[in-house]
N, C-alpha and C positions, 0 to 999 in steps of 0.2 A: 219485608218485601218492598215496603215502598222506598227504601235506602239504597236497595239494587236495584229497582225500575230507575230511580231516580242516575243512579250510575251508570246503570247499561244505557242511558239516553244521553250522556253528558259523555261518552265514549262515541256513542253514533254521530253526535254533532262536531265531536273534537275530529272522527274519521270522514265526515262530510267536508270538514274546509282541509283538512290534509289534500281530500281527491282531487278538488277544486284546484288547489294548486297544482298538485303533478297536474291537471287537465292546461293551466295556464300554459303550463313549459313544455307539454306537449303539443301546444297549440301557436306558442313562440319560435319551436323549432321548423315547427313547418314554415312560419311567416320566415324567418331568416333564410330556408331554403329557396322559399318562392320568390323573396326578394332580392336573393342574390343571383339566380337563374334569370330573372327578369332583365335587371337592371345593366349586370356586366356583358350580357353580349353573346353571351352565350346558348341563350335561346335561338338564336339563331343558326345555332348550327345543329340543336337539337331539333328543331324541328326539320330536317331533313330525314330525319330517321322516326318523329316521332310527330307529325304536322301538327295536332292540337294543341302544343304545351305552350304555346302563346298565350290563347285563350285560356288554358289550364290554371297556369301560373297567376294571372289577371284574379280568376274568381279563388285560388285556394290562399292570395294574400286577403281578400275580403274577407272570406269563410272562417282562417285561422284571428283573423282580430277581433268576427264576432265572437268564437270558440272565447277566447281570452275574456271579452266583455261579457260572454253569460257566464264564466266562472266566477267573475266580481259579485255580478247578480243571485248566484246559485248561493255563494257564501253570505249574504246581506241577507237574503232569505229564511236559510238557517239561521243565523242568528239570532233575527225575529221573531223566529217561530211563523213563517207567516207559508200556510199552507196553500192556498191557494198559486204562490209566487213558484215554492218548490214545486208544484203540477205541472205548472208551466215548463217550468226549467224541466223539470223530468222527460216532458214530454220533447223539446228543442235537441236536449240532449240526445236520447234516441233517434232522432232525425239526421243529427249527422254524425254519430258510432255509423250509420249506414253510409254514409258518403263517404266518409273516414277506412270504411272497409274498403271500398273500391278503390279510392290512393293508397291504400296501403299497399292491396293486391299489384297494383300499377307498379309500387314502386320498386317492390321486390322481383317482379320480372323484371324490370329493365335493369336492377341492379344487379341480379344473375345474367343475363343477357352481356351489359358491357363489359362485366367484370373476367365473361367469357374470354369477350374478343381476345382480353390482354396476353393470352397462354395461346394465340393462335395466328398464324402468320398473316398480313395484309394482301388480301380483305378477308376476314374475318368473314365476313357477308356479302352479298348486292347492296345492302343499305349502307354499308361503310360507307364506302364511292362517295356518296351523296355526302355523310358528314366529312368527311377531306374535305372535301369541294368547300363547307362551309366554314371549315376551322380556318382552312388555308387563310382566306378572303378573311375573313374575323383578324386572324393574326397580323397578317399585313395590312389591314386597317390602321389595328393599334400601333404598330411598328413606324408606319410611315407618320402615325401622329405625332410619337416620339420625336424619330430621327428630325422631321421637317422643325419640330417649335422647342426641343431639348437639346437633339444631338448636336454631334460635332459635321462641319462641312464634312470631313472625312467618309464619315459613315454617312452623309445623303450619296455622297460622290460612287461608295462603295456600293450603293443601293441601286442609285439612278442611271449612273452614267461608268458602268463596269467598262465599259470600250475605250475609256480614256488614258493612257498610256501615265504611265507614276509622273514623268518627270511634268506634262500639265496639272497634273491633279495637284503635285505639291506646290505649286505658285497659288494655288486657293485658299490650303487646307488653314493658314495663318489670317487668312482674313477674320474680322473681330464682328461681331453683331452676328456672325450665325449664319443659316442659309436667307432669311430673311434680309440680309444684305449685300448675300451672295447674289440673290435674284434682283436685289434693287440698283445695284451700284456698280454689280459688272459685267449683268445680263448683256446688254447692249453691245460692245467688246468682245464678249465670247458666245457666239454663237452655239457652242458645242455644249453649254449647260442649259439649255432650253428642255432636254428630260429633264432634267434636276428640278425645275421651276414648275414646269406641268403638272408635275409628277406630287409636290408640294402642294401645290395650287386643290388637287385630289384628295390628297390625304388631309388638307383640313377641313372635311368634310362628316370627316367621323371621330370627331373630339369625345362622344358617346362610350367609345370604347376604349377610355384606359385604364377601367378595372381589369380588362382582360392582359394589358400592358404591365399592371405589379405583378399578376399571376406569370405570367412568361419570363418577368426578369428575375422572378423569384424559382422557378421553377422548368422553363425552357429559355434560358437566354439567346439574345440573339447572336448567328453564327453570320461571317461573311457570306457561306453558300444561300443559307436561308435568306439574308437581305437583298442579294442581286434577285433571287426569285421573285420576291415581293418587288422589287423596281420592276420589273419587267413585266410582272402582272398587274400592278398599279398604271404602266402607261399605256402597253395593249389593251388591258379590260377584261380578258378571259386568261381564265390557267390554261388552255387547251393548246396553247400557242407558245406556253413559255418552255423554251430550251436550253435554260441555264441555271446552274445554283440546283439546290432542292428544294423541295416542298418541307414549308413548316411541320405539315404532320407527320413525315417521315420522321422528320427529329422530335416530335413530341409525341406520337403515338402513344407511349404505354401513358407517360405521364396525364395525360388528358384523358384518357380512358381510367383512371386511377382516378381524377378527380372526379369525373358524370359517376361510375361506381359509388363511389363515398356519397355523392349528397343524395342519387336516390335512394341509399340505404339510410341516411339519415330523415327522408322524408318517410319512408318505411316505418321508422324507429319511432318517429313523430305518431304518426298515424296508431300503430300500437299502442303509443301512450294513451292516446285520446280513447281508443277504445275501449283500455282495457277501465280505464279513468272513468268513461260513458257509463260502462255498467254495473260498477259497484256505486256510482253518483246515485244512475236509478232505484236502486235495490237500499241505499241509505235514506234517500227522499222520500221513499214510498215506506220504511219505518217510521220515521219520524213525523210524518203525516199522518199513519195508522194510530200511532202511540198517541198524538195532541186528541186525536179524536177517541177515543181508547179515556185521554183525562178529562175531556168534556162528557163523557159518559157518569164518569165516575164522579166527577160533581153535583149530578141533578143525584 
């Protein structure tokens, strides 16, 4: 007997840092969800549909790096045998399996929700409306950040100053150093590119967003109609007003709705892990805790 207590314990401790891990990588994948919602720009267009995920995002990249540091902790503990450490853990754990349940639940409705919209003609909803509004502005952000400090004069000229007839446009398109020399060196001379420089002058403003800039050249490139849109909503200030080109979300629709789908199913998927990870942690902690005290018995 005591060669199988002794096995069946060395089996519990081997399936206690297995969980520990799957808990880490389910606790990494939420952090890569939340920090990539956070950081590329994107939050802000979900928060038209979803107001808290600013705030949300904020505490579930905290949440998911403790999750990761009490699995370090969980496993150190087991190893030592040191019971007092695993009660602890035991008990943290359970604390946010419940947290962890409610993103979960969060994240599978919205990933049913958008993944809706895509099978349904725009607007899908009343809350659409509001994310257009913000993808738009998000896109033309990153767009104009491009065009103004990468692209070619061509494409600000295509952006900014769509009214210009080809045969001025093309005595620009050759000049060398970019728009930045366009606006320094022959602003003055040509009045008619004063949009182009404005309009520049705005969009470096939000240098922030050009992870959202890989994601569209990877996945919504930009089109001529979509860039005179974005100049003209870049120099007016509202879409309300703009009557030329199309709007970025008409051409990205499904695609951008395919990506919000995918990562709250992958925060979903995260959250799962931690969960299901939360209660076999419990249920091996609270053996191996019973059993140390079970051999302290059996020594006196």
């Amino acid at each position: 007997m005591g060669c199988l207590d002794y096995l069946a314990k060395c089996v519990s401790l081997l399936l206690l840092i297995s969980i520990n891990v799957f808990l880490a990588l389910g606790g990494s994948l939420i952090l890569y969800v939340a920090v990539f919602v956070r950081q590329t720009g994107w939050v802000k267009v979900i928060q038209a549909y979803w107001s808290p995920i600013n705030g949300i995002t904020t505490a579930l990249i905290c949440v998911a790096g403790v999750v990761m540091g009490m699995a370090v902790f969980g496993t150190v503990a087991a190893l030592c045998r040191w019971r007092a450490g695993l009660y602890y853990y035991s008990i943290f754990v359970l604390l946010a399996m419940v947290l962890f349940i409610l993103v979960g639940v969060c994240g599978f409705v919205l990933w049913s929700k958008f993944s809706g919209w895509e099978d349904d003609t725009y607007p899908a909803s009343r809350r659409e409306t509001d994310i257009k509004a913000g993808f738009d502005e998000v896109y033309c952000y990153a767009q104009g950040v491009y065009i103004c400090n990468k692209g070619s004069i061509s494409d600000a000229l295509r952006m900014f100053a769509l009214a210009l007839n080809s045969t001025v446009s093309a005595q620009f398109e050759n000049i060398t150093g970019g728009v930045n020399a366009l606006c320094n060196d022959v602003l003055n001379d040509h009045t008619e590119l004063v949009d182009v420089c404005n309009g520049c002058e705005k969009a470096r403003e939000f240098q922030h967003f050009s992870s959202v800039l890989e994601w569209s050249n990877d996945e919504c490139p930009r089109v001529s109609s979509t860039l005179s849109w974005c100049g003209e909503f870049f120099l007016d200030g509202s879409a309300t007003n703009v009557t030329t080109g199309t709007a970025p979300y008409t051409e990205c629709r499904n695609v951008f709705l395919g990506l919000v789908s995918n990562y709250f199913l992958y925060l979903a998927i995260g959250s799962l892990i931690v969960i299901v990870g939360s209660v076999v942690v419990v249920i091996m902690s609270r053996y191996l805790r019973r059993h140390d005290m079970y051999d302290v018995y059996e020594a006196f």
